[in-house]
N, C-alpha and C positions, 0 to 999 in steps of 0.2 A: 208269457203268462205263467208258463211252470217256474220259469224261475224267479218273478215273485211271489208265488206263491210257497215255493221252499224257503225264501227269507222270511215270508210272514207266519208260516208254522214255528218257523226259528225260534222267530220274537215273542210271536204268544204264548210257548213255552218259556223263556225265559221270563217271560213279564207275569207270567202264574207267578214264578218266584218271588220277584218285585212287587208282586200285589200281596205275598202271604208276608213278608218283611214290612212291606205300608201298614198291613193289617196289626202286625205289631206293636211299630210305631204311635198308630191309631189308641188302640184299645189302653198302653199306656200313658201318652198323652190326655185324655178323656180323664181318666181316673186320677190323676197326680201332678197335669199340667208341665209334668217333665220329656223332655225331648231324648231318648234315651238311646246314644249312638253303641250304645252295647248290644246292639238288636242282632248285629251282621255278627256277631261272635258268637250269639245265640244259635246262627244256621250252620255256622263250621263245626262247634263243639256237640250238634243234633248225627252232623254225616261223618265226623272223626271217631266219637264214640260208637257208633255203629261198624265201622270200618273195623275197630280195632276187639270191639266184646265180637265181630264175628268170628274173627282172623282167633280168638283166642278158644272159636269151638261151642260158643254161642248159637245156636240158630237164628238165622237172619232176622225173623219174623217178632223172636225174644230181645233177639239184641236190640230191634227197633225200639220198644217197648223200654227197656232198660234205657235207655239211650235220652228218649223225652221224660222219662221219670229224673233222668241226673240233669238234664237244662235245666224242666223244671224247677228243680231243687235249687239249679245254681241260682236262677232266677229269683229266687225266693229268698237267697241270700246276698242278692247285688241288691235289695228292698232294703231287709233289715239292717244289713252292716253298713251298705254307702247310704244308699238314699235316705231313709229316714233320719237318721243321724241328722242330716242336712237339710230337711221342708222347710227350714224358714230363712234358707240361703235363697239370692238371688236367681233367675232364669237363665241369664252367661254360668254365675258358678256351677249350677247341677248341671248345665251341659258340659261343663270343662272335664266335673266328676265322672260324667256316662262316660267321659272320651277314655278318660286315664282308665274306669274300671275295664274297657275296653283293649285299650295297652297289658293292663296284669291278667286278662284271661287270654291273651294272646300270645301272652309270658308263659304262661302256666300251661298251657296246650303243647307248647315249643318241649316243653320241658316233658311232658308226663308221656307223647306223642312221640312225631319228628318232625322233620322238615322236609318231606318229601310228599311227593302228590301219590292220593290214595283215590282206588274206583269201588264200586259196591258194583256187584253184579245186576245186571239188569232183570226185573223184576218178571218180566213176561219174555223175554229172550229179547235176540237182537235184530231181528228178520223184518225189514224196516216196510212199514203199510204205503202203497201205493195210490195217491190220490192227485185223478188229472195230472202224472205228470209228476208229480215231487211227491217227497219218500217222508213219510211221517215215522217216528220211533215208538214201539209200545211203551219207551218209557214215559215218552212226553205227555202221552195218553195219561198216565199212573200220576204225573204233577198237574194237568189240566184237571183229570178227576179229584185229588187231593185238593187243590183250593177252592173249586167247587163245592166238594162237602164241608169244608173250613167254613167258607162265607154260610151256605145253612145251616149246619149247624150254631156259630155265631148269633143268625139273627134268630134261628130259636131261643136260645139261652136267653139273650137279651130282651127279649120280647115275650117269652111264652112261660121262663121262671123269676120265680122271687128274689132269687139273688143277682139275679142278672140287672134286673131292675133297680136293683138296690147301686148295683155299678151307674147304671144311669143316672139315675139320682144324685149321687155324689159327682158326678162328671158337670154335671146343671150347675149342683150350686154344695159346696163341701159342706158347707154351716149349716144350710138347713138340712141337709141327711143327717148329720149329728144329734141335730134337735129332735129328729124324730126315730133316734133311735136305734141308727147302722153306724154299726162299728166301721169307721171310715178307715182305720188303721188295717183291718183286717180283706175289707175290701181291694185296698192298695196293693197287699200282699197277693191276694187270688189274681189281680191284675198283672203284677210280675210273674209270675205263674203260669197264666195264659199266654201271656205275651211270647215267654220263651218255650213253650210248648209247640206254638206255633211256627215258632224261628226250628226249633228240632226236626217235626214233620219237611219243613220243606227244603231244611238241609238234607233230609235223608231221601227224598224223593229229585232230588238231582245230582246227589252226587254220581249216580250211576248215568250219566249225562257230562258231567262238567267238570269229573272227579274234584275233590275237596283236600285242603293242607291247611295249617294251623293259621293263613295269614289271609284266607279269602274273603275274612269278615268284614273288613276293612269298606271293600269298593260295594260289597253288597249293603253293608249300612247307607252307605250312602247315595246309591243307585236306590233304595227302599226310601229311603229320605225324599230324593227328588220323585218320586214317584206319591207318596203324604202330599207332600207339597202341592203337586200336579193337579192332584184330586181334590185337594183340601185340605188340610189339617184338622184331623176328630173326625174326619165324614168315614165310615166304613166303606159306603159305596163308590166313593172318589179315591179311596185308598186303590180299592181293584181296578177301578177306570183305570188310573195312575198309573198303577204296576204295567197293563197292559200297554198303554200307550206307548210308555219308555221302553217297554220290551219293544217292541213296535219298532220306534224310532230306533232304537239301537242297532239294531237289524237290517232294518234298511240301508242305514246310514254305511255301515259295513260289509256292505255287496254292493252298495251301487256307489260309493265315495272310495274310504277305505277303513278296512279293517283298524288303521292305527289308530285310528279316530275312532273306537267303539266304546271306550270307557269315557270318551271326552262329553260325550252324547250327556251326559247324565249331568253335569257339570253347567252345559248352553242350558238345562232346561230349567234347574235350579234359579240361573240368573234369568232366564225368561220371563219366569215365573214372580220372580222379585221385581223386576220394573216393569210387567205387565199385568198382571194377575195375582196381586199378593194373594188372592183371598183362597185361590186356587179354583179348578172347576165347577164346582161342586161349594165350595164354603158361602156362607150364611153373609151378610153385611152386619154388621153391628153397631151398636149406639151405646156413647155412654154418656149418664147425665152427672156435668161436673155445678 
């Protein structure tokens, strides 16, 4: 029993991460109908920037802060300069673009960074909590609580302000927000914004866990994909199912199978997903009248 329950603490730590990457995925999808695999570059460049504004004398706490203000940013400029350039391209070609601008921030990291694996100090120490038997970490605590307040806050915003609404809106139907009046250009932008703010927090809330280097974007884009998928594509609340799940399965899969097979997990669930569940857990059925 203790010992699965130490693989399922594992996973549901990992899978907060996979659900704050879905979460990404989600909220730009919604907004722009683009699939944007630059999400996992979002979470390296959230824990590398951090790593590197502390190391230079930074206070952890500032650096953070700094750290999602520059994703942010970057985010803000993978809208204007790739994507927009590009809304009346194809669904393959903006995914090929997410992929490449993926490649050049991975470029760009290698270069400004290094190539070696970086740790952030652990946020509450290291003095791991005891429950029934398996040993929980205060930092897991610090990412289980971070995507917890992600998701509330989240469905505050979207639900309880005007602008959040106005994302919604434009997610339904782009034309008729136009018509009535939201700047849909401008909404898109706040939605890259979001999106990689969110990838920053929850690069910086594991790196002290999983340490972080300029190439981990990669498997986490796509571990955060199959876990969209999972959940649904556009559902916020199937995003978090998703993340968790995968974390879940990954976990398990690599204590009771084997470890080699722990990045492969994400990959069977993808194609599960595809010849059994297009629509994912959580997605809606659709109609369209031709």
């Amino acid at each position: 029993m203790s010992e699965f329950l130490q693989f399922a603490f594992s996973g549901i730590t990992v899978g907060a991460v996979y659900a704050m990457v879905a979460l990404g995925f989600t909220i730009i999808y919604n907004a722009s109908d683009v699939v944007n695999f630059a999400q996992g570059e979002f979470v390296m460049l959230g824990g590398m920037s951090t790593v590197f504004l502390a190391a230079g004398g930074v206070p952890l706490p500032l650096a953070a802060l700094l750290a999602i203000l520059i994703v942010s940013l970057t985010g803000v400029a993978l809208n204007k300069l790739v994507i927009e350039p590009a809304r009346d391209a194809s669904v393959v070609t903006l995914i090929i673009i997410t992929i490449g601008a993926s490649i050049f921030l991975r470029g760009i990291a290698q270069v400004i960074f290094d190539k070696q694996f970086h740790r952030l100090p652990s946020f509450s120490g290291d003095d791991p909590i005891a429950v029934l038997g398996a040993s929980l970490t205060p930092q897991s605590l610090w990412v289980l609580g971070g995507a917890a307040v992600i998701v509330v806050l989240l469905y505050l915003f979207f639900n309880r302000t005007l602008f959040g609404k106005s994302i919604l809106a434009t997610s339904h139907n782009r034309l008729a927000a136009q018509l009535v009046g939201i700047d849909v250009r401008f909404v898109l932008l706040v939605s890259f914004a979001l999106s990689a703010a969110i990838g920053a927090v929850a690069g910086i809330l594991v790196t002290p866990i999983t340490l972080t280097s300029y190439d981990v974007g990669t498997m986490l884009a796509l571990k955060g994909f199959a876990a969209a998928m999972l959940g649904g594509m556009g559902n916020p609340i199937g995003a978090v199912v998703g993340g968790l799940l995968v974390g879940l399965a990954e976990a398990l899969g690599a204590g009771y199978v084997s470890s080699e097979y722990k990045d492969a997990v994400a990959f069977v669930i993808i194609l599960a997903v595809l010849f059994f569940l297009p629509r994912g857990l959580f997605g809606k059925a659709g109609t369209e009248r031709v």
